[in-house]
C-alpha positions in Angstrom: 0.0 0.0 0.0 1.6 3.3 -0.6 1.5 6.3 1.3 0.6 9.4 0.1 1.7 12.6 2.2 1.8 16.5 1.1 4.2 19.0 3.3 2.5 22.3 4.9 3.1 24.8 6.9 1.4 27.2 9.6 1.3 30.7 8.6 0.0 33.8 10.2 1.4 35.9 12.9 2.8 34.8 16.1 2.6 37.2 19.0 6.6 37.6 20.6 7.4 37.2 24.1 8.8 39.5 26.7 7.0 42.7 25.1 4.9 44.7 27.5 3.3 46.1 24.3 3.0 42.6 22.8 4.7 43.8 19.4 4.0 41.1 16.8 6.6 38.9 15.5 5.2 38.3 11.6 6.0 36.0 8.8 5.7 32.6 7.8 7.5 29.4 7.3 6.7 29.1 3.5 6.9 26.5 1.0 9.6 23.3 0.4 10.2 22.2 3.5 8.7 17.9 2.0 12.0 18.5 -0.9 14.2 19.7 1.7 13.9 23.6 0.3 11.9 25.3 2.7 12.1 28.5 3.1 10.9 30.9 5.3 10.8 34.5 5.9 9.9 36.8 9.8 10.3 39.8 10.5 10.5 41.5 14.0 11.4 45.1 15.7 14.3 45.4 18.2 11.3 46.0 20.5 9.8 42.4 20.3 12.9 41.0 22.2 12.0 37.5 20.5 10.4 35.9 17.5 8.4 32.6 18.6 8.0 30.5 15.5 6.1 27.2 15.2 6.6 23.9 13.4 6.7 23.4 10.1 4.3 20.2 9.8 3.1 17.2 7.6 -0.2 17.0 6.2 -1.5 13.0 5.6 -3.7 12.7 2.6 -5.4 9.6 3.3 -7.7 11.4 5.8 -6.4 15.3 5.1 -5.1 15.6 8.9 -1.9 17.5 9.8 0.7 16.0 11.9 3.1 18.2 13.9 7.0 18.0 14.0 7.7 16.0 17.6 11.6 16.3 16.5 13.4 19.6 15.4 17.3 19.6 15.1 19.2 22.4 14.2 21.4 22.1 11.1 22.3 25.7 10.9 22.5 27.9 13.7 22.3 32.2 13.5 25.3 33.9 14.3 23.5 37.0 15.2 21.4 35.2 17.8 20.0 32.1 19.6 17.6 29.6 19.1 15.4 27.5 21.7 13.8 24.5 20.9 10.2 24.0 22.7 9.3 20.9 22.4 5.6 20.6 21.0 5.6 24.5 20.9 7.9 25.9 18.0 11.2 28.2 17.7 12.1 30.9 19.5 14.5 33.5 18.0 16.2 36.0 20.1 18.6 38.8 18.8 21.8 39.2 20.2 21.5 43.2 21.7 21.8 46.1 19.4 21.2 43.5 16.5 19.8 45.0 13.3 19.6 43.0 9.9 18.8 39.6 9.0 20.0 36.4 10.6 19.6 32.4 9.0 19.0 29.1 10.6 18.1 26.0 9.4 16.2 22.9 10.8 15.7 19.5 10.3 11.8 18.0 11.5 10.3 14.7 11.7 7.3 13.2 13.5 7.3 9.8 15.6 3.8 9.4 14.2 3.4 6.4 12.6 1.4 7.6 9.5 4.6 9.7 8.1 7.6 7.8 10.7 10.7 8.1 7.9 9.4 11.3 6.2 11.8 14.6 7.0 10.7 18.5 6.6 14.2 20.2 5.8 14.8 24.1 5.3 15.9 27.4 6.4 14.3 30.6 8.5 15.2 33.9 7.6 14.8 36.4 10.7 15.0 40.3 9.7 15.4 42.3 12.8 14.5 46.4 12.0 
C-alpha cells in the first residue's frame, strides 16, 4: 500500500514574548520544507525582544489531517542570535543586543507518528530584525 503525504506549513502571525506592548513577531515558514527547500521569511522590531515560531508540519492525505514536527534539530544555527527548541511549541528567536539585519537558521523536522515515521521536513528561516 503506498502512502501518500503532502508538506505544509502554519502561517499567520505569532505574537513575541517578553513585550509589554506585545509587538507582533510576523511572517511565515513558506513553502519546500517535503524537498528539503523550505524557506521561510519573519520579521520582528528590536522591540519584540524575540520571535516565537512554530513547526513546520506534515499533512496526511489519506484522511487530510496535519501531523506536527515532535523532532526539530538544528542544522544551521544564527550567528547573530540564539535559538530555543520548545518541544511541542515551536522556535524561538532571540537577537543578540543592538542587533539589526537579517539572521539564518536552518532545521531538520520529523514526526514519531506512525502515519509519516521516515518522512523529514528540511529548510531554512530567515529572521529580519528592523
Amino acid at each position: 500500500m503506498h502512502k501518500s503525504i503532502t508538506f505544509c506549513t502554519i502561517f499567520g502571525a505569532l505574537v513575541a514574548l517578553g513585550s509589554a506592548a506585545y509587538a507582533e513577531c510576523t511572517g511565515s515558514n513558506g513553502r519546500g520544507w517535503g524537498r528539503g527547500q523550505g524557506n521561510g521569511s519573519f520579521e520582528m522590531t528590536v522591540a519584540d525582544k524575540t520571535c516565537e515560531i512554530s513547526f513546520p508540519g506534515f499533512i496526511f492525505e489519506a484522511t487530510n489531517t496535519r501531523i506536527p514536527a515532535t523532532e526539530v534539530k538544528l542544522t544551521h544555527g544564527p550567528k547573530n542570535g540564539k535559538l530555543t527548541i520548545a518541544k511541542g511549541q515551536g522556535l524561538i528567536y532571540t537577537p543578540s543586543p543592538g542587533f539589526k539585519g537579517k539572521d539564518k537558521f536552518c532545521t531538520t523536522n520529523t514526526s514519531n507518528d506512525p502515519k509519516v515515521k521516515g518522512d523529514k521536513l528540511s529548510g531554512c528561516i530567515t529572521v529580519t530584525v528592523n
